[in-house]
Each structure stands twice: as structure tokens, then as C-alpha cells.
C-alpha positions in Angstrom: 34.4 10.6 35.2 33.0 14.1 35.8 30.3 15.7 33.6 31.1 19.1 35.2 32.4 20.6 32.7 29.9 19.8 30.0 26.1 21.3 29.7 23.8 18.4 30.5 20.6 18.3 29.0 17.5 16.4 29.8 17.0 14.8 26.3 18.1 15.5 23.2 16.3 18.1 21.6 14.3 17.3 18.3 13.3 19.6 15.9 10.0 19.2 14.7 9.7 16.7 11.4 9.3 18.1 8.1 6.0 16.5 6.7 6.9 16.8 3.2 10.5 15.5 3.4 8.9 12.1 6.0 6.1 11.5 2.9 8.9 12.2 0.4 11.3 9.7 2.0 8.4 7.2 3.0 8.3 6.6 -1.0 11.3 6.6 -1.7 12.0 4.1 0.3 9.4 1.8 -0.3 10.2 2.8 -4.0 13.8 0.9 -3.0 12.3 -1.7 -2.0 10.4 -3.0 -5.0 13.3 -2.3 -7.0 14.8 -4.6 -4.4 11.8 -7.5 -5.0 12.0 -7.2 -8.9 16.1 -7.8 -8.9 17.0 -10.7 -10.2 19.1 -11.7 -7.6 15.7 -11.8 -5.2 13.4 -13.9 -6.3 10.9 -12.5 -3.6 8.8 -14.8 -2.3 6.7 -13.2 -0.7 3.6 -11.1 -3.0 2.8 -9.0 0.5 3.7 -5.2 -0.5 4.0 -5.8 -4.1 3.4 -2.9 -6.7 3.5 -5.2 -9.8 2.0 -8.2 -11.2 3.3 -9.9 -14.3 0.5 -9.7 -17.4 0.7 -11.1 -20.6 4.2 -13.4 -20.8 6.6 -11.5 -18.8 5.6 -8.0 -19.2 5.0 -6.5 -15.9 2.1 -3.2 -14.8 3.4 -1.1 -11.9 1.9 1.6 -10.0 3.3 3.9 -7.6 1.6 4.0 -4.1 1.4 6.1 -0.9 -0.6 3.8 1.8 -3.1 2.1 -0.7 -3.4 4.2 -2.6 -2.1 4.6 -6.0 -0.5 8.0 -7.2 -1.7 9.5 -10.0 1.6 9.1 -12.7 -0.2 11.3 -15.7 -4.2 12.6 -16.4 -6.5 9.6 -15.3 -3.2 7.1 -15.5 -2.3 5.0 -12.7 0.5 2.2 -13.8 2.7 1.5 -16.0 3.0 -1.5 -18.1 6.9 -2.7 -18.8 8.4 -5.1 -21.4 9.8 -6.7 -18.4 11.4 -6.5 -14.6 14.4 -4.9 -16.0 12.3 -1.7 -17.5 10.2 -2.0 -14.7 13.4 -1.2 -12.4 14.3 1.3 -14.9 10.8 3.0 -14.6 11.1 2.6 -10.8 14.8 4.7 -10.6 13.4 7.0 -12.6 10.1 7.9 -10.1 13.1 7.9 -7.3 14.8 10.9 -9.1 11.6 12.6 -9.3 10.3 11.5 -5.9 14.4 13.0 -4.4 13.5 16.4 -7.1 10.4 17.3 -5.5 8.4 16.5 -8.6 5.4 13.9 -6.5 4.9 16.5 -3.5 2.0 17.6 -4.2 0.5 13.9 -5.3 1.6 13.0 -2.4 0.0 15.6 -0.1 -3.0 14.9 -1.9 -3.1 11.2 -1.0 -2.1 12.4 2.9 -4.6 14.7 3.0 -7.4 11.8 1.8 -5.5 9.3 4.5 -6.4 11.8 7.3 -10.2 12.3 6.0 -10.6 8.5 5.9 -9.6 8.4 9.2 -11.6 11.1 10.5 -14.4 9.8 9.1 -13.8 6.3 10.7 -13.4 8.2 14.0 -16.2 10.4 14.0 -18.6 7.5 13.2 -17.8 5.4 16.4 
């Protein structure tokens, strides 16, 4: 087989990532995967990773998170609390609209930007 006849590159070329859209699709997928561990079907063994406990007889609290930290949902409010797994999936499809719309950019740049200080702060002081 001959490549003559074709343009041969070294690698292929990658455009630089789009920050917002990696953060953006960061939580959105980890979003997809709690909705994953609270299906019924998945009994999800494993508590590593989880954004909900179950309080008081089935209800279930939730918070949204970027790294550890939780994201901000209204003034001074950090979770949810759910009659149960099904609302709780419910509330979860219905951050992943908002987090595909744009509407957590700028919570999430926040909690990016607070990521980077903590880290600058750990390197500076070794």
C-alpha cells in the first residue's frame, strides 16, 4: 500500500480544550452516574463517590459537587432533601438540563478557580 498520494502528518492535530465545556461535561457526567447508583436496578454497593445519604426513613439529601466541593444550588443552600431515590433522580435530570444549558458555568468556575488556589497554596508551602 502507498501513502503517496495522501498528506501525512506527524500526529493528529488537537485543538486546544474548551475549559468551560471539560468542567461542564466533568459534571455532567458524574451527574450520570449517581443517577446510575440511585436506580433501582443498581443497588450500588459501594458508598465511594456518593452525593446522597438516606435521612429520616427513606428520604434522601443530595448535593451537587465539583471535586469536593459542593456547588452552591440557591443563596446559602447546598442539597436537596427528596421524598425518595425516585425524586432524587428526578432532581438529578433536572441539574443535567441545566448543567447541558449553561445555567452552573459560573458555579462551576468558581469552584475551579478555588481548586487551583488550594493547590497553589499547597505548592508554594513546600
Amino acid at each position: 500500500m502507498s501513502f503517496d498520494e495522501f498528506t501525512l502528518l506527524s500526529a493528529i492535530p488537537r485543538k486546544p480544550d474548551d475549559p468551560v465545556r471539560a468542567r461542564r461535561q466533568r459534571l455532567a457526567a458524574n451527574i450520570s452516574r449517581q443517577i446510575d447508583m440511585l436506580s433501582e436496578g443498581n443497588p450500588s454497593k459501594s458508598r465511594r463517590g456518593r452525593w446522597f445519604r438516606e435521612i429520616d426513613g427513606g428520604r434522601v439529601a443530595i448535593s451537587l459537587r465539583y471535586g469536593k466541593a459542593e456547588l452552591e444550588l440557591a443563596k446559602g443552600k447546598f442539597a436537596v432533601s427528596c421524598t425518595d431515590r425516585k425524586e432524587a433522580i428526578a432532581f438529578l435530570r433536572a441539574a443535567l438540563i441545566d448543567v447541558e444549558a449553561a445555567k452552573f458555568d459560573q458555579k462551576l468556575e468558581a469552584a475551579a478557580a478555588a481548586i487551583r488556589d488550594r493547590l497553589r497554596t499547597r505548592s508554594s508551602s513546600t
